[in-house]
C-alpha positions, -999 to 999 in steps of 0.1 A, spaced: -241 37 420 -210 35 396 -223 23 364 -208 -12 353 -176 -11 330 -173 -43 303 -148 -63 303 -127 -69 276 -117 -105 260 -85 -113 246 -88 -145 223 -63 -164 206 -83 -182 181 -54 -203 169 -34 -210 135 -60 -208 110 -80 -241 119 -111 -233 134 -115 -266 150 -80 -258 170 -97 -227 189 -101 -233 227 -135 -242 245 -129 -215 268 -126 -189 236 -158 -207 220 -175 -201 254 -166 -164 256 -174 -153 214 -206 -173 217 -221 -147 247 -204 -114 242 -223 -89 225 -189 -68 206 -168 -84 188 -132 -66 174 -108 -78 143 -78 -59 135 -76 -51 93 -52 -29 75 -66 7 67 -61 -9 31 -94 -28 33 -116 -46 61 -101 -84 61 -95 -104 84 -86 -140 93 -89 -140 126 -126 -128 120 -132 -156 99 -119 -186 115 -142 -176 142 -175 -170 123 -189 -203 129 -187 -197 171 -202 -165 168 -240 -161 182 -250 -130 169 -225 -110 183 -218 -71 163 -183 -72 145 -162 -41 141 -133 -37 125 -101 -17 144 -80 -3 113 -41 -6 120 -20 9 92 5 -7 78 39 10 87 71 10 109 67 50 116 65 54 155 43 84 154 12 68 129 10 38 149 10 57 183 -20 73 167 -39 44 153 -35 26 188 -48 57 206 -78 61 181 -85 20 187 -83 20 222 -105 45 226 -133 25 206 -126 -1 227 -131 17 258 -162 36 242 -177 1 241 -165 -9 277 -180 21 288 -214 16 281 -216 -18 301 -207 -38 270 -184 -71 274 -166 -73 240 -135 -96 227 -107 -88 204 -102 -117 184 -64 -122 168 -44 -154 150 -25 -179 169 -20 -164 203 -28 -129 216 6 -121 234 32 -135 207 35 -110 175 1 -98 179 -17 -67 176 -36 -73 210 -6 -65 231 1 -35 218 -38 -22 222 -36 -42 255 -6 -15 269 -26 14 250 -57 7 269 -38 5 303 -19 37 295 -51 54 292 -72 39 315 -52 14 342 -85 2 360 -99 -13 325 -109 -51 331 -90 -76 308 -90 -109 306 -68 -128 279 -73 -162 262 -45 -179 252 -44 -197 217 -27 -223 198 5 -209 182 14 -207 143 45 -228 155 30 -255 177 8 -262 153 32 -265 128 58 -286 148 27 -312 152 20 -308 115 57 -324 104 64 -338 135 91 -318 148 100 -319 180 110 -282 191 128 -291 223 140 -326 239 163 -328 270 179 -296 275 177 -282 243 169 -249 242 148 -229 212 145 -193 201 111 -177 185 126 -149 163 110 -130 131 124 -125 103 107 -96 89 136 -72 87 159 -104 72 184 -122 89 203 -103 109 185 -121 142 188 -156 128 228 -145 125 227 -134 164 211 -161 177 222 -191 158 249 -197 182 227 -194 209 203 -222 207 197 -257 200 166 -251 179 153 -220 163 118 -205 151 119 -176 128 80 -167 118 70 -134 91 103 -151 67 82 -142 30 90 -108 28 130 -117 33 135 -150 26 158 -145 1 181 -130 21 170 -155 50 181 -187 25 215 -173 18 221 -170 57 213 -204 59 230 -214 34 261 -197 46 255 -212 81 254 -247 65 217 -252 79 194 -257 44 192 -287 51 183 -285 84 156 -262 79 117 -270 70 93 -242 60 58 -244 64 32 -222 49 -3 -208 57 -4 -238 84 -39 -249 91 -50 -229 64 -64 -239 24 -33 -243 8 -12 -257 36 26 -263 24 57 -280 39 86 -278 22 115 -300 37 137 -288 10 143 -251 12 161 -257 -22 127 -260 -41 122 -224 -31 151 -207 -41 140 -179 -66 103 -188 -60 74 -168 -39 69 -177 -8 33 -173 9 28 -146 33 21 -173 63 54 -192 63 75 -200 85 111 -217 88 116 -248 121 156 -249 124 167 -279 140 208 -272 141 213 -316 154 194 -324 125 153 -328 119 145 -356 146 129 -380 118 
């Protein structure tokens, strides 16, 4: 008899509030006996795991290390190393879920394991969850409406600056640029430029302890900006 393979969970838990995670997640972290969070190789936080804590049911917690770099060949590596935990714990009959913020296939670490684990083993069982996004969470938190009619909008990050707000501006109606603290500098003075401050609303660590909007991207300029922000473009104006 071929011995049973787990299955592996893909959860979205959502922004950061833990009441805006799906029943069908709940359902799933409440019965599985694994649980995986992605941390830097700095230390072993992570949001994700914590905004699903309450759900849990004594499920085991393990941490998947993912350094924090742009070089090709380290992050081929810590993939490889992470998948094959994963599969470890699939192998032994175990159903586990990876757990990640907003919504497992936008920006998040899960679809790069998810390709890893199919490279190295293409018959592995995966089911994904989808999850509330940082954005639609924070269009409902200011009231933004993202499209109407035949508007069009563009998710974009701005984690290596501007240069994709610049090539899609003229593209879309609407535009979403997420990962804008390291940069935003250089992200105000291309909106500036592109006569769209005022057009612009940031939000910051949405759904989170220390929530933020800030409708005038003026009251920024030469200030931090948190590490969960975000910038809703709205070129026809704000909508309110």
């Amino acid at each position: 008899m071929t011995p049973k393979i787990g299955t592996l969970y893909g959860i979205g838990v959502g922004p950061g509030d833990p009441d805006l995670i799906t029943l069908k997640a709940v359902r799933v972290l409440q019965r599985v006996p694994h649980i995986f969070a992605s941390c830097s190789t700095k230390n072993s936080y992570s949001l994700a795991l914590n905004i699903v804590r309450s759900h849990l049911n004594g499920a085991g917690i393990e941490h998947l290390p993912f350094p924090m770099t742009r070089d090709p060949q380290v992050l081929q590596e810590a993939w490889e190393k992470n998948a094959g935990r994963v599969l470890e714990v699939l192998a032994s009959g175990t159903d586990a879920a990876f757990v990640t913020l907003g919504d497992p296939l936008t920006y998040s670490t899960f679809g790069y394991l998810l390709k890893t684990l199919k490279r190295l083993n293409p018959e592995v069982s995966v089911v994904t969850i989808p999850g509330i996004t940082s954005y639609s969470a924070a269009a409902a938190r200011t009231h933004i409406p993202l499209t109407e009619g035949e508007e069009s909008f563009v998710l974009i990050s701005g984690a290596q600056g501007a240069a994709r707000l610049r090539e899609v501006v003229d593209r879309s109606d609407n535009i979403v640029m997420l990962k804008t603290y390291r940069h935003f500098e250089e992200i105000y003075r291309a909106l500036e430029e592109l006569d769209l401050l005022d057009r612009a609303t940031c939000i910051s660590r949405c759904g989170l302890d220390g929530e933020t909007v800030v409708e005038n991207l003026r009251d920024f300029k030469g200030q931090p900006v948190p590490y969960l922000s975000m910038i809703i473009i709205k070129k026809k104006g704000k909508g309110y």
